[in-house]
N, C-alpha and C positions, 0 to 999 in steps of 0.2 A: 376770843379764846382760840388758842391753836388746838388742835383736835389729830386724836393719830386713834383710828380702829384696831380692833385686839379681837380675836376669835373667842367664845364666849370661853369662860373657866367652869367647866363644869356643867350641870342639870339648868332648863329653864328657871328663873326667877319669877315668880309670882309678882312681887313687890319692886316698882322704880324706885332706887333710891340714888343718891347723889352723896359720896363721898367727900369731905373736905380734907384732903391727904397733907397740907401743909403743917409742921411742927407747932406753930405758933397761934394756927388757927386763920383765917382769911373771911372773918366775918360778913365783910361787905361785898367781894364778889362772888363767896357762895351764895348768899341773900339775893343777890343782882341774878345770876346765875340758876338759880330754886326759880324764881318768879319767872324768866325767862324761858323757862322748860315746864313753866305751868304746874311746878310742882309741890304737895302740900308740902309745908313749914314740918310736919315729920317724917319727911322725908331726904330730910338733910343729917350725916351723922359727919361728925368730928374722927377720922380715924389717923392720927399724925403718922406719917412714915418718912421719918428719915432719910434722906436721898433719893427718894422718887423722883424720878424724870417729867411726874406729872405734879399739877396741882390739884386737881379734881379729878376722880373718877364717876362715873358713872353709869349702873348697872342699866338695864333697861328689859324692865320686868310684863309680864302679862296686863297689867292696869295702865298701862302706858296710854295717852289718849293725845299725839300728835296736834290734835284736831280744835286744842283749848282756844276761849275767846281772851284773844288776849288785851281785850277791852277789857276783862276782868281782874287785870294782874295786881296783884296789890302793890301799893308805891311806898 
């Protein structure tokens, strides 16, 4: 995945979440992508935006745990 950082928008985020910004939806590398970032299955939302420069966003909140085993990832 290509990756470009962004200054935050606003107040601390409490909650990681991982945005699927694509119109259509992009099931299998948000999925790929959620698991890879260790992150729970609600914490993926659908939000389509039309000409976004990106496919994914992703906030990255206070619960954030970098540190996950990723022996545990679900397949």
């Amino acid at each position: 995945f290509q990756t470009l950082l962004a200054p935050p928008a606003g107040q601390n985020a409490a909650e990681t979440l991982l945005y699927d910004l694509t119109p259509g939806g992009d099931p299998e590398n948000a999925e790929a992508l959620r698991a890879l970032l260790g992150l729970r299955p609600a914490s993926l939302r659908h939000d389509p935006s039309p000409g976004s420069s990106a496919a994914f966003r992703l906030v990255v909140g206070a619960d954030y745990n970098p540190c996950f085993n990723p022996a545990k990832l679900e397949r």
